[in-house]
N, C-alpha and C positions, 0 to 999 in steps of 0.2 A: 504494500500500500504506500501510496507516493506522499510526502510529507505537506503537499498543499490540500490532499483529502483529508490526511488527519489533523489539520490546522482548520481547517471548514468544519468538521464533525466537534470539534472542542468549542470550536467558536460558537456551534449554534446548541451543544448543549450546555452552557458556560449562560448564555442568554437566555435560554428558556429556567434554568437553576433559580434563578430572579424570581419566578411567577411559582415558585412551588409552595405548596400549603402543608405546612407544618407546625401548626401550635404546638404538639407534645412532644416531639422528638427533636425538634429547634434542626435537625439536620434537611440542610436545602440540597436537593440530589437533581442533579438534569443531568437528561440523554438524549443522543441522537442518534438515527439510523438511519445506512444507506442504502437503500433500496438496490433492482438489479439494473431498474430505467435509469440510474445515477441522481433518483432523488432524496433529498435529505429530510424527516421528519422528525420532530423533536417532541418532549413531554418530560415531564419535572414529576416528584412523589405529591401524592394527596393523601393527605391521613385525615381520620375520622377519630370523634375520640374511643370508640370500640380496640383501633390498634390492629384488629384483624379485618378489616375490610378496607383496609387503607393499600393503596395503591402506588406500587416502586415508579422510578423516572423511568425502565427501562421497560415496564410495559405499557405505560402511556406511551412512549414514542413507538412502540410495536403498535398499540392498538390504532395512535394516528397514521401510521403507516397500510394499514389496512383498511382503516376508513379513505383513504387517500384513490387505494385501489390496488395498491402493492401489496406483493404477494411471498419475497423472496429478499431477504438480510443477505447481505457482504459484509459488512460492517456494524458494529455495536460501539459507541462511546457510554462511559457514564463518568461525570466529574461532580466529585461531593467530597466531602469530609473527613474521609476513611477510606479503605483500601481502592477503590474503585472496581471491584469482581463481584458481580454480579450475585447475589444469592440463587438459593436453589430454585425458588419460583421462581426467578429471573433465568435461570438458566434454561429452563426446562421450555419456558414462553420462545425465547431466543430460539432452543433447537429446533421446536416447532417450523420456524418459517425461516430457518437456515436452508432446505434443501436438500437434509442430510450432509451438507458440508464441514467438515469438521474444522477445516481451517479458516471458517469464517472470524473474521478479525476480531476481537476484544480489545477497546482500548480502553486504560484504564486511566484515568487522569483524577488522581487526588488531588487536592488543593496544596498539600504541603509536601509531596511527593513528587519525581520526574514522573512521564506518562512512560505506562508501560506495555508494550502491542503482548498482547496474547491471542489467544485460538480458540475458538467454542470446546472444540476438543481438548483442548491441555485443560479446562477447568471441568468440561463434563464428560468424565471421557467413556463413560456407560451409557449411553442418552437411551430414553425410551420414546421413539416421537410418530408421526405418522406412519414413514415407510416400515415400521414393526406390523402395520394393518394395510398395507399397501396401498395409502391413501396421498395424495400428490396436492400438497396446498393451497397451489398454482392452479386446480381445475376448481375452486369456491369460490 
């Protein structure tokens, strides 16, 4: 991945991080994803005060990426607070509309940290996702 993609995907979820709703957990997390048409979608966390229906940056920006019309991730940023790797729902949403790709990019951009490129697979590397039912993302 060329360094002016990963400078666009930081940059737009760096901006979306801004508009994240977080009263209880004070942590502002934005993501962005790049589609396979080379569009970028971004979404920040919404928490609720339950805690358990509260929603990560990284699947808001799945889910706007899907509402958009996109079907298929290359790419993953998430820049927040803390490590930047995705949790398990997070991982598992990602494999979903990976493709089966397992070196779909991870970038991980902490605030206080260098950004660091990883791979759907280096962090989930047992995925259980469509093509286990031989179901193709891209025909929904």
């Amino acid at each position: 991945m060329d360094e002016t993609t990963i400078a666009r995907l930081v940059e737009a979820a760096t901006a979306t991080r801004q508009n994240a709703y977080s009263p209880y957990s004070h942590h502002l997390v934005g993501s962005a994803v790049l589609d396979a048409d080379g569009h970028i979608f971004s979404g920040c966390n919404v928490e609720t005060v339950t805690l358990q229906q509260s929603m990560h940056a990284e699947r808001t920006a799945v889910a706007a990426m899907v509402a958009g019309g996109g079907r298929r991730i290359l790419a993953v940023t998430v820049v927040g607070p803390y490590s930047g790797v995705p949790c398990a729902e997070c991982r598992q949403v990602i494999w979903e509309f990976c493709g089966g790709d397992p070196e779909v990019v991870v970038i991980s951009a902490p605030l206080d940290e260098p950004i660091e490129l990883l791979t759907i697979g280096s962090i989930y590397p047992r995925p259980y996702g469509p093509e286990t039912k031989g179901i193709n993302p891209r025909d929904y």
